[in-house]
C-alpha positions as CSV (number, residue, x, y, z in Angstrom):
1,X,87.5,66.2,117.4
2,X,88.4,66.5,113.4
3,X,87.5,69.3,111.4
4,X,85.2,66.6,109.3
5,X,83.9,65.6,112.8
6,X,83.1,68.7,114.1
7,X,81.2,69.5,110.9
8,X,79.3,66.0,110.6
9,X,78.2,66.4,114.4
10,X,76.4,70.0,113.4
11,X,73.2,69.5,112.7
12,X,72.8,71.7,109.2
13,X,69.2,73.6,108.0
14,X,68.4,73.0,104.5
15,X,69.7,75.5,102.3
16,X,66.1,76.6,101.3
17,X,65.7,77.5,105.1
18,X,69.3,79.0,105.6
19,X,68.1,81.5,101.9
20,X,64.9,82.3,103.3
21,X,66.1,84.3,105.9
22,X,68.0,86.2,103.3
23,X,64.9,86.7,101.3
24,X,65.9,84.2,99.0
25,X,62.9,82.1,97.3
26,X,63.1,78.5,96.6
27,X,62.1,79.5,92.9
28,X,65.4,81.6,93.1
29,X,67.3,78.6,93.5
30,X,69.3,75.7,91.4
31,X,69.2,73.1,94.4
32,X,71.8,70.8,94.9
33,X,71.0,68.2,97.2
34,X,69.3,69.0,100.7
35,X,72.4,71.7,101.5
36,X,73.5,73.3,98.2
37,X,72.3,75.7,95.6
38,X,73.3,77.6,93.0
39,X,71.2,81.2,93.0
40,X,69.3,82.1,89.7
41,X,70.6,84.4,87.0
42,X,67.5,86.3,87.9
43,X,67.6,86.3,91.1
44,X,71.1,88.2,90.7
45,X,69.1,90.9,88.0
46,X,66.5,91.8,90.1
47,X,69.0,92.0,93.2
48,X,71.2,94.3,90.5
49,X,70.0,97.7,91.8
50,X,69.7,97.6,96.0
51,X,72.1,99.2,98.3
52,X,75.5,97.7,99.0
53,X,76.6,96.2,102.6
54,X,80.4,97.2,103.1
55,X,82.8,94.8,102.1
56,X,85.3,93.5,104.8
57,X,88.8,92.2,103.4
58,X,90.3,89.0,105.3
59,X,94.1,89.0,104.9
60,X,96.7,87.8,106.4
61,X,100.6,87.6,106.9
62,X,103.0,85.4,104.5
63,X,101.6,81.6,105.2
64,X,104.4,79.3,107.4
65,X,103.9,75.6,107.7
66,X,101.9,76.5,110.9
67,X,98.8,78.1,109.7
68,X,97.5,81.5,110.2
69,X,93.3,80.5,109.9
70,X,92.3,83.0,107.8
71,X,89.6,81.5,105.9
72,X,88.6,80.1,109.6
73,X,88.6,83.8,111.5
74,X,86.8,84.9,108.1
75,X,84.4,82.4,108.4
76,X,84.4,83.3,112.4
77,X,84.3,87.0,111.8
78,X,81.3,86.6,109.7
79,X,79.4,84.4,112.3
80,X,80.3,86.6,115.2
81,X,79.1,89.7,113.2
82,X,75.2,87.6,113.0
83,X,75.9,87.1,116.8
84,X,75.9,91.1,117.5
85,X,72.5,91.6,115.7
86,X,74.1,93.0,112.2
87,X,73.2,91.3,108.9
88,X,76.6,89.1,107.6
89,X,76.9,87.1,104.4
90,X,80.2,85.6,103.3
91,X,82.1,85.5,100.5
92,X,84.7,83.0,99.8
93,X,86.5,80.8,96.8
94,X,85.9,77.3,96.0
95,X,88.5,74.7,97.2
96,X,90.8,73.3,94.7
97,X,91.4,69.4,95.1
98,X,95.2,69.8,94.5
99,X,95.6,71.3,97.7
100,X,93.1,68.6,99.0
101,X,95.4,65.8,98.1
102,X,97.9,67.3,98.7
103,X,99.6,69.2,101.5
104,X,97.2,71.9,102.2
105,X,94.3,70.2,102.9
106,X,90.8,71.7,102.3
107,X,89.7,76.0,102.4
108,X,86.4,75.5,104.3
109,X,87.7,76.8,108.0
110,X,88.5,74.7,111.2
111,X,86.9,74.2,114.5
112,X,83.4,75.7,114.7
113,X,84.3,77.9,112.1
114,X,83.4,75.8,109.2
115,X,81.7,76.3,106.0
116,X,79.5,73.3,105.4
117,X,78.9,70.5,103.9
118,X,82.9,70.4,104.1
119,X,83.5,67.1,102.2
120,X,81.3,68.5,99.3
121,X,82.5,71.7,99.2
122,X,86.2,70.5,99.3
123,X,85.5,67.3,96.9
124,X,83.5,67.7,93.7
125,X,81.2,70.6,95.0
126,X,78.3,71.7,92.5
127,X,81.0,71.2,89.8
128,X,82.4,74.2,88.8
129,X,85.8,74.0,88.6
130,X,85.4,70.3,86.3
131,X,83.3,72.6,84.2
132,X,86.3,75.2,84.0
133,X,88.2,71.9,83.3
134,X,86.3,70.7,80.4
135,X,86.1,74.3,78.5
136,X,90.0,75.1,78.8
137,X,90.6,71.3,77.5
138,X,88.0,71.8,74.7
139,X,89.8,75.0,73.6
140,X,92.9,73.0,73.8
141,X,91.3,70.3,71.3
142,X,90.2,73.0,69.0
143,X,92.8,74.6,68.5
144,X,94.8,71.1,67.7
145,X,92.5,69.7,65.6
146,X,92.4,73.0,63.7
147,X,96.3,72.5,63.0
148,X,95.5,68.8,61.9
149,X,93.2,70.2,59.5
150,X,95.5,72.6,57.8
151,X,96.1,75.7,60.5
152,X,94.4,78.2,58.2
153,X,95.2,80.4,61.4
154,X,98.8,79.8,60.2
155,X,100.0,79.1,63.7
156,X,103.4,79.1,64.7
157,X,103.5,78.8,68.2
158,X,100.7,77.6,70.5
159,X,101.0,78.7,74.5
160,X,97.3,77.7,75.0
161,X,98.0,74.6,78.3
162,X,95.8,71.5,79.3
163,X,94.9,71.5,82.6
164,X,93.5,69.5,85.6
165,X,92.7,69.5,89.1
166,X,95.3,68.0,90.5
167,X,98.7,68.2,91.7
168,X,100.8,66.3,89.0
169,X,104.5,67.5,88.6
170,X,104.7,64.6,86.0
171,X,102.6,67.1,83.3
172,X,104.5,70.2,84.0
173,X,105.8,69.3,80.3
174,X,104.7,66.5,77.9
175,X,105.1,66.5,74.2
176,X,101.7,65.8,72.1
177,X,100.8,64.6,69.0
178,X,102.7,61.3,68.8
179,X,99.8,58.9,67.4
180,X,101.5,58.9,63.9
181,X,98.4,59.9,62.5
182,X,98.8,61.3,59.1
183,X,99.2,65.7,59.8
184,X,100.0,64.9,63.6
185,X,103.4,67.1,64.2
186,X,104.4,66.4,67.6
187,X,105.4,69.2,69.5
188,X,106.7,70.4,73.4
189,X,103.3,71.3,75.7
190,X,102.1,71.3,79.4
191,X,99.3,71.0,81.7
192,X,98.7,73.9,84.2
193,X,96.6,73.4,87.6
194,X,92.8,74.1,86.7
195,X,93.0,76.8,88.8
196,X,95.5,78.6,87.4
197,X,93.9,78.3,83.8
198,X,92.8,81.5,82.2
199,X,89.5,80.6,82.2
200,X,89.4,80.6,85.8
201,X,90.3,84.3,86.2
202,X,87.8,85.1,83.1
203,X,85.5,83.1,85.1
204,X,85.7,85.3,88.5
205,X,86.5,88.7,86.7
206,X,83.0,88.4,84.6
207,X,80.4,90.4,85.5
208,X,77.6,88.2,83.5
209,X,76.9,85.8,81.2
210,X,77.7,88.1,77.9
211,X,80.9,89.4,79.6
212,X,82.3,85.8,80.1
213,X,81.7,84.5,76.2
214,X,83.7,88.5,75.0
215,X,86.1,87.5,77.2
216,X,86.7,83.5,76.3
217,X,86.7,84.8,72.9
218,X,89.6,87.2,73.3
219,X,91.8,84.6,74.6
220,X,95.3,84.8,73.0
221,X,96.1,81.0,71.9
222,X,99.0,81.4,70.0
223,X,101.0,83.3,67.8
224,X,101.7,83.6,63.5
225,X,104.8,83.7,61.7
226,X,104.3,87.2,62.2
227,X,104.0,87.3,65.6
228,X,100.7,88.4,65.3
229,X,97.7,87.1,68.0
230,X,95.7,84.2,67.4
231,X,92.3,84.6,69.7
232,X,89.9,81.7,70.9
233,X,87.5,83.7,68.5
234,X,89.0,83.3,65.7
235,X,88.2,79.4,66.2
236,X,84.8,79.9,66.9
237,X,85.5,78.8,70.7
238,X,83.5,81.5,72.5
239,X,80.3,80.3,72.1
240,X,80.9,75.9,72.4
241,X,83.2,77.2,75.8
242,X,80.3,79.3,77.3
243,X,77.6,76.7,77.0
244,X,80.1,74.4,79.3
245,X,79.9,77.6,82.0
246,X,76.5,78.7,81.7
247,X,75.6,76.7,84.9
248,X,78.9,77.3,86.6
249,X,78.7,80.9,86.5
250,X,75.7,81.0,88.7
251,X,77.2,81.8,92.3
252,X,76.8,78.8,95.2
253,X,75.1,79.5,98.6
254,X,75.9,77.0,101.8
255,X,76.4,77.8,105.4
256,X,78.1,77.8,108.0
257,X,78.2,76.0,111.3
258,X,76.1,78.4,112.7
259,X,73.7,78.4,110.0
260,X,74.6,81.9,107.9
261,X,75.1,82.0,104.3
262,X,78.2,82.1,102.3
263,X,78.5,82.4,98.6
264,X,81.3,79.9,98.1
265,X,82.0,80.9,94.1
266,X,85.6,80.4,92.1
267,X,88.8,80.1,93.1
268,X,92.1,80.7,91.4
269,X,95.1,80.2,93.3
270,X,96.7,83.8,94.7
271,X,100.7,82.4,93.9
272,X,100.1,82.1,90.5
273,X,96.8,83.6,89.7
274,X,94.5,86.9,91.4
275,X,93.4,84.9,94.7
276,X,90.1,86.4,94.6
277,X,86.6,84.7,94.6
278,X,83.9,85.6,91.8
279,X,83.2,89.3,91.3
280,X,79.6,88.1,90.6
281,X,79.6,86.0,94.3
282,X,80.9,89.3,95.7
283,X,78.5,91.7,94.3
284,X,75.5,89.2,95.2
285,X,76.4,88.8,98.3
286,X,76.5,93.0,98.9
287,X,73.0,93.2,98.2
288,X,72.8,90.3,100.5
289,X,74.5,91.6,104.4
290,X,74.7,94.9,105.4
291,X,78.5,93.0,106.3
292,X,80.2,91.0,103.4
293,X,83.3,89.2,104.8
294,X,85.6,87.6,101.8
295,X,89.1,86.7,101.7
296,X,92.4,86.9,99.2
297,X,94.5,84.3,98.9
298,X,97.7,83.9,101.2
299,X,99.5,86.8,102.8
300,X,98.6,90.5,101.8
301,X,101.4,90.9,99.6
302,X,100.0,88.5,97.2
303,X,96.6,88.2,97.8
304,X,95.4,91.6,98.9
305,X,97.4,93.4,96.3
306,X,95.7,91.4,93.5
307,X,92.2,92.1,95.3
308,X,93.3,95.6,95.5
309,X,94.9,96.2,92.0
310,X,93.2,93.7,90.2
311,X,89.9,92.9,91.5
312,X,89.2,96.3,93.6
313,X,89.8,98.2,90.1
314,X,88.2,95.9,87.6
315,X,84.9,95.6,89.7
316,X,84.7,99.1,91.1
317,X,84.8,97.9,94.8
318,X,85.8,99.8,97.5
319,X,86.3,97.9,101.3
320,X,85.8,99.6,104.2
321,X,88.2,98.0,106.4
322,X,90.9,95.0,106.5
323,X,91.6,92.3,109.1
324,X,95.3,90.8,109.0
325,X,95.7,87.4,110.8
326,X,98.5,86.3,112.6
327,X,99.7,83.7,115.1
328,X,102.3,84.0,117.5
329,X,103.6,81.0,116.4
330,X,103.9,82.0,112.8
331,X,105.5,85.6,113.9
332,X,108.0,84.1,115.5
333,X,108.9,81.3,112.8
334,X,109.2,84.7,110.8
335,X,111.4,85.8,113.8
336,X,113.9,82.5,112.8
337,X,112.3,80.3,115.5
338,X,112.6,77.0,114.5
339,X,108.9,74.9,114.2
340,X,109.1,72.9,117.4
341,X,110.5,76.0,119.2
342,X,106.9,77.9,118.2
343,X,105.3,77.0,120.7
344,X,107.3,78.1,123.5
345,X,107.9,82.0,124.9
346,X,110.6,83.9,122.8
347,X,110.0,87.5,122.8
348,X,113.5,87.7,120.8
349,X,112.1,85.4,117.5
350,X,108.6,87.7,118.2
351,X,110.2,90.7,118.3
352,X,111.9,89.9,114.7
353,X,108.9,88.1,113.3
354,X,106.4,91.1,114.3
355,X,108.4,93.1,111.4
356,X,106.4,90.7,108.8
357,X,103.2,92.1,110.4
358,X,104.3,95.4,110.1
359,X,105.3,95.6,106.3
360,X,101.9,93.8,105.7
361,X,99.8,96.4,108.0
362,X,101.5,99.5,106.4
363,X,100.5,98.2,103.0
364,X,97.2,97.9,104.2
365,X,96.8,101.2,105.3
366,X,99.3,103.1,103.3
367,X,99.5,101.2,100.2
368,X,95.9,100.1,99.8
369,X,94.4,102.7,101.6
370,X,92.6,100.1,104.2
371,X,91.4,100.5,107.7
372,X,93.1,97.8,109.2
373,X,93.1,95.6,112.1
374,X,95.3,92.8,113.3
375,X,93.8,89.6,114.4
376,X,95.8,87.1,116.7
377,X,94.4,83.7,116.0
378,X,94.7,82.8,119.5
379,X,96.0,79.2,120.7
380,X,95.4,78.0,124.3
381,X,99.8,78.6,125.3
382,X,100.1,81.9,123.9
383,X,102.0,83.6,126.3
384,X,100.3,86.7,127.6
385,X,103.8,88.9,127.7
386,X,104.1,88.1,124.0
387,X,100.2,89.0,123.5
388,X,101.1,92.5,125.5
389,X,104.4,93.2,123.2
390,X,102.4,93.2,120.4
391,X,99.9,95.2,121.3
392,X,102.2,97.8,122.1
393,X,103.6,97.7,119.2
394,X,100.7,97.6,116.9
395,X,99.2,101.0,119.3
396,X,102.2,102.4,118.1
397,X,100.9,102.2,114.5
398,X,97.7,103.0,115.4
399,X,96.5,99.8,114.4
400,X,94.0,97.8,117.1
401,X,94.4,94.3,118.0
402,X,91.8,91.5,118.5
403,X,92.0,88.1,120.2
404,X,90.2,85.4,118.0
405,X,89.1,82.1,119.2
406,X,86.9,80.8,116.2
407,X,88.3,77.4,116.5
408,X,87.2,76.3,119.5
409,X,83.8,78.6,120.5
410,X,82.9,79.5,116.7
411,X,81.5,82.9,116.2
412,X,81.5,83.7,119.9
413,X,85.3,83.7,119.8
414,X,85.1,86.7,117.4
415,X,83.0,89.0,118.9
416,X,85.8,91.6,120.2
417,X,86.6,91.5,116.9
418,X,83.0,91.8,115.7
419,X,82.4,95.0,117.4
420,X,86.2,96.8,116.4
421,X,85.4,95.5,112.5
422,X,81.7,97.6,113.0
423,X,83.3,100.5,114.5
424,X,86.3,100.3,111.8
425,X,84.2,100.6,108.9
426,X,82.1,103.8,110.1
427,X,85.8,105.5,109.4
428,X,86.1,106.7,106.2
429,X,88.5,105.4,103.4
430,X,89.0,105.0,99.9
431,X,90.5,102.1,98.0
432,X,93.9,103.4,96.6
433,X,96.1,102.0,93.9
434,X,99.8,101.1,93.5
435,X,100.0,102.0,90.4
436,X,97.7,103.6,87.5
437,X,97.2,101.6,84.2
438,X,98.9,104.2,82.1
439,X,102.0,103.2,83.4
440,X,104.4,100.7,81.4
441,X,104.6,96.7,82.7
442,X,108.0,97.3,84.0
443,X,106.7,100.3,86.0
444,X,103.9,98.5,87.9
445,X,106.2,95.8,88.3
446,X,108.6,97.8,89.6
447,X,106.3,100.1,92.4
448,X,104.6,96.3,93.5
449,X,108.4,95.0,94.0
450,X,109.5,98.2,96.0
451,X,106.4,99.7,97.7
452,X,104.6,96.3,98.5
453,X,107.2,93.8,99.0
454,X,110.1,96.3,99.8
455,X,112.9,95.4,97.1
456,X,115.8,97.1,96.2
457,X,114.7,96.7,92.6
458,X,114.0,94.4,89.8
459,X,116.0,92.4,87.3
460,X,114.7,90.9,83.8
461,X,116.1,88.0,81.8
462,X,116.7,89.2,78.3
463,X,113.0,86.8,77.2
464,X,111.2,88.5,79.8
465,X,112.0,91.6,78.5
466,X,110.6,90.3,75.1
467,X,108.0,89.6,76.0
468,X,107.3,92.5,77.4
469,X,107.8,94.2,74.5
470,X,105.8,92.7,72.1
471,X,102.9,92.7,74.9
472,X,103.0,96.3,75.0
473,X,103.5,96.6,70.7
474,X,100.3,94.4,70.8
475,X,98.3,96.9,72.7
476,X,98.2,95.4,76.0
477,X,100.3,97.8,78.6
478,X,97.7,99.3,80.0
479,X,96.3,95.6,82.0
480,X,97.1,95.5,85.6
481,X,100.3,93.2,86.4
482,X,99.4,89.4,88.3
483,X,102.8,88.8,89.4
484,X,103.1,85.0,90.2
485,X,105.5,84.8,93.1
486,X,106.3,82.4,96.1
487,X,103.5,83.2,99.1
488,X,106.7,82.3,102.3
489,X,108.4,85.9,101.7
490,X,108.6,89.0,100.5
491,X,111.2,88.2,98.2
492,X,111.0,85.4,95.4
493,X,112.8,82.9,97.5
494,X,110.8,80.7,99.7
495,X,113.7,80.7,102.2
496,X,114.2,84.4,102.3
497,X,111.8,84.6,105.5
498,X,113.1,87.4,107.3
499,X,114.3,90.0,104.3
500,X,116.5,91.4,106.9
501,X,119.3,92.3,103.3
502,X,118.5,94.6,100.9
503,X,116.9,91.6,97.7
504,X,116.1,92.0,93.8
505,X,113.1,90.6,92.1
506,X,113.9,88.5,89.3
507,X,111.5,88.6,86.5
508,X,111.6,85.2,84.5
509,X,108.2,85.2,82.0
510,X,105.4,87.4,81.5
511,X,102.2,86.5,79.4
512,X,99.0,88.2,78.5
513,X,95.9,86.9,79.9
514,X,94.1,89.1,77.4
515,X,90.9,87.3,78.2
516,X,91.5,88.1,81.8
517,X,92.6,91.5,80.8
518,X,95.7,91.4,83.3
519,X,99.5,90.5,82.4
520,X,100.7,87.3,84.2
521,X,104.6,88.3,85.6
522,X,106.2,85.1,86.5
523,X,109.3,85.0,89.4
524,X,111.4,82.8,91.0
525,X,110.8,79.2,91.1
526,X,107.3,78.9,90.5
527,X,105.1,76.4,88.9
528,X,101.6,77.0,87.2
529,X,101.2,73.3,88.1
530,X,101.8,72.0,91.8
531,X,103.4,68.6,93.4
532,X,102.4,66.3,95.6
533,X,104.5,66.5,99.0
534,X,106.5,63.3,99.6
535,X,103.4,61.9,101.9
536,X,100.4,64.0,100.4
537,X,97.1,63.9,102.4
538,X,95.6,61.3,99.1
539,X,97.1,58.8,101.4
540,X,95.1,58.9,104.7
541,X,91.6,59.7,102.7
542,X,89.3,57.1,102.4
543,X,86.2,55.8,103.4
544,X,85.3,54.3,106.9
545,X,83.1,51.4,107.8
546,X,79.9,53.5,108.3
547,X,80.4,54.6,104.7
548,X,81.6,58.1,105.9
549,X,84.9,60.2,104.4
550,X,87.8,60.6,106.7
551,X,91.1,62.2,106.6
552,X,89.9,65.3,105.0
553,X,91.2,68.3,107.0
């Protein structure tokens, strides 16, 4: 069976039932429907005080065209956790419908390891991210019709984007303003992916409802003809933009196959934004399970950095352990094995690929200061001589490795892990790092390019280095670096899979998110707003004859 049919054929409890057992009132509740709710403002405030569970981080290696599961073995851990007696919530981000459409399909698991209802959560959900929509395009109106009407502001240049939800390539740039109205001046603009809009990041890095409007406010829209910051405040945005998120910012509750919670809350993308879900889904769900299991976005390089240096350090969070997911398959595409050759026994391509794994685990551990753990998301022809070479090698780091079958049994097929995750996080450790905020831009770019993805070093084209400049003349040096960079490799080219040569980071933009309070570092060929694939997954949704969705995977 489908993902979507495996999900439709599991009978769901109603999410007033599934919060109960979380002592969760009705009253505490925004309901959505029979299987969707949003949780009260104060609910969260009288929650605001109890203990934390520990927080568990699902990572994995650099994504290949065959999948590593991680949102699935989180989603699996979580359940399996419930299974053993201990007390689980999850926390995860919010699907974007790019990747929907597109090639990636949806973020809500596989197999029995499903967060549910799928098709809402991965379609239009409670709303959220049209609401993140509708307040970066109102800014974007604001600040357009303030220029029609004089620019008072005295702008010069405007870097605040449109956005949508959608993989367009078409909108990467557009010129505006060409109605010929009287004051229109045309000029070069562009449309980002919604989630990759500032607002999004301010969105999950808010710890409340007063945090969020400071921060919309401080937005930098543009720039004088001195250079000088021009802030969504000083249009009188902050208030008009809040009002579209007051609803949004409350976290959403659902389930899982197997009938636990998850806080399914925001969800900027980890290439080009911080990968993490909600700091106010995260915290909630802490008072929540004695065990919180939540994700970062693609392989640990990108997305466990950001949770570590961005997220980790902004919130005050400290894990207690980290799983890294893997497949054979992947380790040995890493290893130079061709696609259709994954399947098949190659210690050779595995014994190549497995150094992927190990840069990722050694960051983990020695980077971010992480218990860690390696999780094999097990397929039925793994060969059991390449299972035994890597658990020699991974004893030889000291590192554990777990067999996980979430797929196809659900929670049951993580309960070795389960039981090495509980034991894990009795041992001490303490969230470290990679670089303190005193440090210059170019210094926490430089120890994330050498200690994290091992560069030789880093190069800057002569605007970068303007930039940089006038960030760090405008106060701003001391944010934490989100460098947007290609999630296949280590390096900043998608092809560079193996980084067996010594490769430079090139550094092509950087931009203050002051609203976010982090600097954006832009390499390679990336693109704040996605294509479609040459036969995008648009094509085979639809729906069926029973009046059911179908093709959504």
């Amino acid at each position: 069976m489908t993902d979507i049919e495996i999900a439709r054929s599991t009978k769901l409890e109603k999410i007033v039932k599934v919060a109960e057992k979380y002592d969760i009132s009705e009253d505490d509740l925004e309901v959505y429907g029979k299987y969707k709710a949003k949780v009260t403002k104060e609910f969260i405030e009288k929650k605001k005080n109890g203990k934390d569970g520990k927080l568990i981080l699902v990572t994995a290696i650099n994504p290949t065209p065959l999948g590593e599961g991680k949102t699935t073995v989180a989603i699996g851990l979580s359940d399996a956790l419930n299974r053993i007696g201990k007390n689980s919530v999850l926390a995860l981000r919010e699907p974007s419908l790019g990747p929907v459409f597109g090639v990636k399909g949806g973020a809500t698991g596989g197999g029995y390891a499903q967060v549910a209802p799928m098709e809402d959560i991965n379609l239009h959900f409670t709303g959220d991210i049209h609401a993140i929509t509708s307040a970066n395009n109102l800014l974007a109106a604001m600040i357009d019709n303030h220029i029609y009407y004089g620019n008072k502001l005295g702008f010069k240049k405007v870097i605040w984007k449109r956005c949508v939800d959608l993989n367009d390539r078409a909108l990467r740039e557009v010129e505006i303003g060409l109605s010929k109205e009287k004051n229109m001046v045309p000029r070069p603009d562009g449309f980002d992916i919604s989630v990759a809009s500032e607002i999004m990041a301010i969105f999950c890095l808010s710890k409340d409802i007063k945090d969020l409007e400071r921060r919309l406010g401080n937005i930098i829209v543009g720039y004088n003809e001195n250079d000088e910051a021009i802030f969504a405040k000083d249009l009188n945005a902050q208030g008009s933009l809040t009002v579209l998120l007051k609803d949004a910012i409350n976290p959403n509750i659902v389930q899982t196959l197997e009938h636990n919670l998850a806080v399914v809350h925001g969800g900027p993308f980890a290439n080009i934004a911080h990968g993490c879900n909600s700091v106010i889904a995260t915290k909630l769900a802490l008072k929540l399970g004695d065990y919180v299991v939540t994700e970062a976005g693609f392989g640990a390089d990108l997305g466990a950095e950001k949770f570590v240096d961005i997220k980790c350090r902004k919130a005050e969070l400290n894990p207690s352990a980290a799983v890294c997911v893997a497949t054979l398959k992947a380790l040995k595409y890493h290893g130079g094995a061709k696609v259709d050759e994954c399947q098949e026994e190659n210690l050779e391509a595995l014994e190549i690929g497995i150094e992927n794994l190990k840069r990722h685990v050694d960051n983990i551990k020695n980077r971010f200061g992480l218990n860690a753990i390696v999780a094999i998301n097990k397929y039925q022809n793994d060969s059991q001589k390449e299972i035994d070479f890597l658990q020699k090698e991974l004893e030889k780091l000291g590192v554990d490795l777990s067999l996980v079958e979430v797929w196809a049994k659900g929670g049951e097929g993580a309960i070795d892990l389960a039981e090495k995750i509980v034991e894990l996080t009795n041992k001490k450790n303490q969230v470290t790092f990679v670089y303190d905020d005193k440090e210059t831009i170019k210094e926490k770019i430089e120890k994330v390019a050498k200690e994290v993805y091992g560069a030789e070093g880093v190069d800057y084209t002569d605007s970068a280095l303007e930039e940089i400049e006038q960030i760090e003349k405008l106060g701003y040096g001391n944010y934490p670096v989100c460098i947007a960079k290609t999630q296949y490799s280590f390096s900043d080219n998608a092809k560079n899979l193996l980084c067996e040569e010594p490769f430079r980071i090139t550094i092509k933009e950087a931009i203050v998110k002051n609203g976010a309070e982090f600097v954006v570092i832009k390499t390679g060929k990336i693109f704040t707003m996605p294509g479609l694939p040459r036969v995008p997954s648009a094509e085979s949704i639809k729906i069926d004859d029973d009046g059911e969705i179908v093709g959504i995977f």
